[in-house]
N, C-alpha and C positions, 0 to 999 in steps of 0.2 A: 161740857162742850162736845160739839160731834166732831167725832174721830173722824181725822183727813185720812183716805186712802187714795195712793196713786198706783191707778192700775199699768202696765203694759200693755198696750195694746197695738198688736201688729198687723191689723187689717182685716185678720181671720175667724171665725165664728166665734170659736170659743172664748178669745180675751174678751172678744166685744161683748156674749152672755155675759159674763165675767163683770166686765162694769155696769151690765145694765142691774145684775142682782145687787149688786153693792148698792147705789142707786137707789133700787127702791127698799132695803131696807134700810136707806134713812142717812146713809154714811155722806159725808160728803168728798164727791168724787173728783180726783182729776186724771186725766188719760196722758197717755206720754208715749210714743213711738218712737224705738231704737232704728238707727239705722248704723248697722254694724262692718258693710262689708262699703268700697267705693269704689274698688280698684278698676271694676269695667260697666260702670251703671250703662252704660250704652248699649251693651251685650244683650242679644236677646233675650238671654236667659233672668237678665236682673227686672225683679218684679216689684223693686220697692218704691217706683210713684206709683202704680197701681196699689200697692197693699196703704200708702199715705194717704192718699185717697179715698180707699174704705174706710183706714181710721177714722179719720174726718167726716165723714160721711156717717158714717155711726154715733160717733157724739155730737152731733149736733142734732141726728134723731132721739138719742139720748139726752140731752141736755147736760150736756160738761166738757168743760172745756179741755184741750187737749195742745200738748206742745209736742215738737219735734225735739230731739237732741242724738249729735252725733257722735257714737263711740266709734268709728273705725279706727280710731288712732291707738282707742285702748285695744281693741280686737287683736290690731295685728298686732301687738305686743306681747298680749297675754293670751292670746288663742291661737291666732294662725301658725307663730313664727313656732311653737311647741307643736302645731301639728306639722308644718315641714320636719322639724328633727327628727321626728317619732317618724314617717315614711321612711325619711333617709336611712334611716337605723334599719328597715326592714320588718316594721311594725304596723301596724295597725290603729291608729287611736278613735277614740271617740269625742273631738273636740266640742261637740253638743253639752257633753258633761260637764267641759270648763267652761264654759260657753254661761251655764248655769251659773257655774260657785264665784265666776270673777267677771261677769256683766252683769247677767239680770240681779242678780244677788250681792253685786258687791259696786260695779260703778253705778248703776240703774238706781240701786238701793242708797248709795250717799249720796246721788241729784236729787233723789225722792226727799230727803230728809233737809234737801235744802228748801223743796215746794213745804214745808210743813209737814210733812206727809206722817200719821203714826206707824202706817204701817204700809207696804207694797200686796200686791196681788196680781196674780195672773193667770189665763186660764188652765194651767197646768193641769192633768185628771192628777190630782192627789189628795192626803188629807193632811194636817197637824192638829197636833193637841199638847195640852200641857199636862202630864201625871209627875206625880211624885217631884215637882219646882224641876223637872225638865222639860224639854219640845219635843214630841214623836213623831217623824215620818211615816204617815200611814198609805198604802193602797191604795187606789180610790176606786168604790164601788163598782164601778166597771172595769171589770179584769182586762179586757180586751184594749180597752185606750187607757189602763195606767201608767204614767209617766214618773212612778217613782224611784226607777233605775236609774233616771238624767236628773237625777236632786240628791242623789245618794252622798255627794258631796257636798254637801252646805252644814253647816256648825250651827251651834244655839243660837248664835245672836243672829244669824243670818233667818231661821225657823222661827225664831218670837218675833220679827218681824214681816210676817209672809202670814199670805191669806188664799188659799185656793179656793175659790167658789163651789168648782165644777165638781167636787169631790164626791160627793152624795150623786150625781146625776150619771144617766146613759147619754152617748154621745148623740141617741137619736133625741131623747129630750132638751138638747143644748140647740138642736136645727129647731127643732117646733118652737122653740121661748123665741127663738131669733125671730122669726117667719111671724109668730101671733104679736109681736111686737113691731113690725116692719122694717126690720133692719136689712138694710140692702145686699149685706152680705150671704143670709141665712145658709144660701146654696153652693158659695165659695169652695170649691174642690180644699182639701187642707194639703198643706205643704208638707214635702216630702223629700227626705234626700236630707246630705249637710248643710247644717243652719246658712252657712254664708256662698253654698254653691249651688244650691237650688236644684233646676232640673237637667241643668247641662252637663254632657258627657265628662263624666269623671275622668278617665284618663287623659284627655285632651286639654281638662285644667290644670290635673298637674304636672303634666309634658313643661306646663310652663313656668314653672318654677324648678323641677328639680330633674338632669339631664336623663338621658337614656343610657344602659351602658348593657347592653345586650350580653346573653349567654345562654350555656344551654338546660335545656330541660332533661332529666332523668330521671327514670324510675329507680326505687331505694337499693336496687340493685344493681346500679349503675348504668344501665341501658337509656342512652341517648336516643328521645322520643323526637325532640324539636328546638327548638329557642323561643327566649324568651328574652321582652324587650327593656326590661332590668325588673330588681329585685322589687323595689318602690314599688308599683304598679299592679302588684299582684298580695291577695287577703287569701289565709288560712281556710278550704272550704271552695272556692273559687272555684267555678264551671265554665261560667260562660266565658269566652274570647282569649281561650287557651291557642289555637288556631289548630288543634294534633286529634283533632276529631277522628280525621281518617286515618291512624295509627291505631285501630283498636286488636285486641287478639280475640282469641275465641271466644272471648265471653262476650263482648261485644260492649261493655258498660261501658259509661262517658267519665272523662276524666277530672280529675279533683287535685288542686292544688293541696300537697300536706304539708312543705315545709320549705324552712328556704335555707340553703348552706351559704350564708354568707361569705366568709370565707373562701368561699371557691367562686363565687357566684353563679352559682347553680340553683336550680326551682328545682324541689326534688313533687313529683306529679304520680298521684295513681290512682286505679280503674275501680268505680265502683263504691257508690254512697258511704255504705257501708264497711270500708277497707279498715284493717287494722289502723294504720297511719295516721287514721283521722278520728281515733277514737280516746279517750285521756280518762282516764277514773283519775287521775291526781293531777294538779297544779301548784305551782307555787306563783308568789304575786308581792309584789313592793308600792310601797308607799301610798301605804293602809292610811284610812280617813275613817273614823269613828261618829257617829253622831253624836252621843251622851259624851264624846270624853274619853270612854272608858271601853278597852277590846271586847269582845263577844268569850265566852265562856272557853277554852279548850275542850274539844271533845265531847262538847252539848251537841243534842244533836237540832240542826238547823236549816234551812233553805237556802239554796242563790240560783244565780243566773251570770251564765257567762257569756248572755248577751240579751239584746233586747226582746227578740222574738223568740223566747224560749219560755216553757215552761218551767216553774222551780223544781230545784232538784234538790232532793235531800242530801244534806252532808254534813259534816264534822270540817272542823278548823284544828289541824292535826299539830300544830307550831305557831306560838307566834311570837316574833322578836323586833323586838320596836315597831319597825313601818314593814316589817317584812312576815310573811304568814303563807300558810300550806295548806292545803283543803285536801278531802277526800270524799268522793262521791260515792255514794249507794251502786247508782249505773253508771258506767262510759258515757262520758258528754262528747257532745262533734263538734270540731273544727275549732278546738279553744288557741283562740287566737291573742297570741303576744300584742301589750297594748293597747288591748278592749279589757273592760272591766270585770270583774267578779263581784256582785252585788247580794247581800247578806243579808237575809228576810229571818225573823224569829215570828212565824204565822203572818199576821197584816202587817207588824211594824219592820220596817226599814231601820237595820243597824250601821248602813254603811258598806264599804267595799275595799278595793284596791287593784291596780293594775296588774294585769296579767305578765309573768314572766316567761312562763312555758308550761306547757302540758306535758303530763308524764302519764307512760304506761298503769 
């Protein structure tokens, strides 16, 4: 029998490659578009009858059928209301990563399996494989658009059923397959920003949900620069829209959010890229996610990333106790931010991660 796959497909180039390859290697396809967020579809910023539209538009130059289905209800259960706590806390998160392991992978993946479906697929750049009667997270060939940091969390049964197409390609060859096939999308700018906030001004979205509670800014030595419009609203690393521009001293450099004393509520801020404050050879991090199962070796030496645009850094996992583990890097990383992830490469394959608890000297 031919294997049912039901791909995701959100309007944008890539899922749409994505099923057209499945497609013509014979599978039989069905397309399915999430819609995840509802709270303000009116909003200019909300893009998703435009992107339904594309879907639509796409398989039916494709040839496969495609349904709607609406998780906002799961979203704001298991993604949003965890990304409010985590602000509130004075955190940082990456809800794209849940976003992953508890829709696409997990509500997406049991409606798939009510369509027949053997397997889900979406255009994610990644790869899987099966060695030694396990699933690997791998890379995917183009360094530049892989996406294997926002799948760091997905488990075996989640990985033996997923299929990444786009793995093997460059993102320029996923525009030309679109384009020499005439998919109406080819040229569709890709989305950018949180899965469910799009392109609208971050701070102004979450004004709305979680209050302001203003105080001041101070450099580590206690010198009151400015204020600040509360803790929430400001990420480890942060430049822009500090407003203490013209507070600078003789060096003249622009200033960098390093940390935040909760407790006081204070934003502790200082001058200069490169400032001790913002620099961490060591971290520690909870509520670790393995992919096989099984933790990564103590003291082997390894790769991560403690964030998405970053290059790997060599390091050692210098502790680890249950869900909780300690890293030490080769060089000072910048701006490791409580929160965001720490993701755990041994060369191409993807071992998994865990959130960041704080950065140490």
């Amino acid at each position: 029998m031919t294997k049912r796959v039901v791909v995701g497909m959100s309007g944008g180039v890539d899922s749409s490659v994505a099923a057209l390859l499945l497609k013509q290697q014979g599978y039989d396809v069905i397309g399915l578009f999430m819609k995840n967020w509802e709270d303000d579809d009116s909003d200019e910023y909300c893009s998703s009858r435009q992107d339904l539209l594309d879907a639509v538009s796409v398989a039916d130059t494709i040839g496969i059928p495609i349904e709607a289905v609406n998780f906002a209800e799961e979203y704001k259960e298991r993604v949003f209301s965890y990304f409010l706590r985590e602000y509130q806390a004075g955190r940082t998160p990456n809800p794209d990563i849940l976003c992953n392991s508890e829709i696409k992978f997990k509500a997406f993946l049991d409606h798939a399996i009510q369509l027949g479906a053997d397997v889900i697929a979406t255009g994610h750049y990644a790869q899987v494989r099966e060695a030694g009667g396990l699933f690997q997270l791998l890379k995917a060939d183009d360094d530049s658009k892989d996406q294997s940091y926002f799948l760091h969390r997905l488990n075996q049964s989640q990985l033996g059923h997923a299929m990444f197409p786009l793995g093997k390609l460059l993102k320029s060859e996923v525009r030309a397959i679109a384009e020499q096939h005439g998919l109406s999308n080819y040229a569709k700018k890709d989305s950018t920003g949180i899965c469910f906030i799009g392109e609208r001004p971050f701070r102004e979205f979450l004004n709305r949900y979680l209050p302001t509670q203003p105080g001041e800014m101070r450099t580590p030595d206690g010198k009151v620069v400015g204020k600040h419009i509360g803790l929430s609203f400001y990420t480890i690393g942060q430049r822009q829209g500090l407003g203490i521009g013209g507070a600078k001293d003789a060096s003249g450099e622009p200033w960098f959010v390093a940390s935040k004393d909760m407790a006081n509520n204070r934003l502790i801020v200082v001058q200069g890229h490169d400032h001790p404050a913002l620099l961490s050879k060591r971290l520690t991090a909870l509520d670790s996610h393995w992919i096989s199962g099984t933790a990564p070796l103590p003291d082997h030496p390894y790769s991560a990333k403690t964030r998405y645009r970053q290059a790997d850094a060599p390091c050692h996992i210098t502790a680890l106790d249950g869900e909780r583990c300690s890293f030490e890097f080769n060089q000072p990383q910048w701006a490791v931010t409580p929160g965001q992830s720490v993701v755990v490469y041994d060369g191409e394959i993807c071992l998994g991660g865990a959130i960041i608890e704080q950065g140490l000297d």
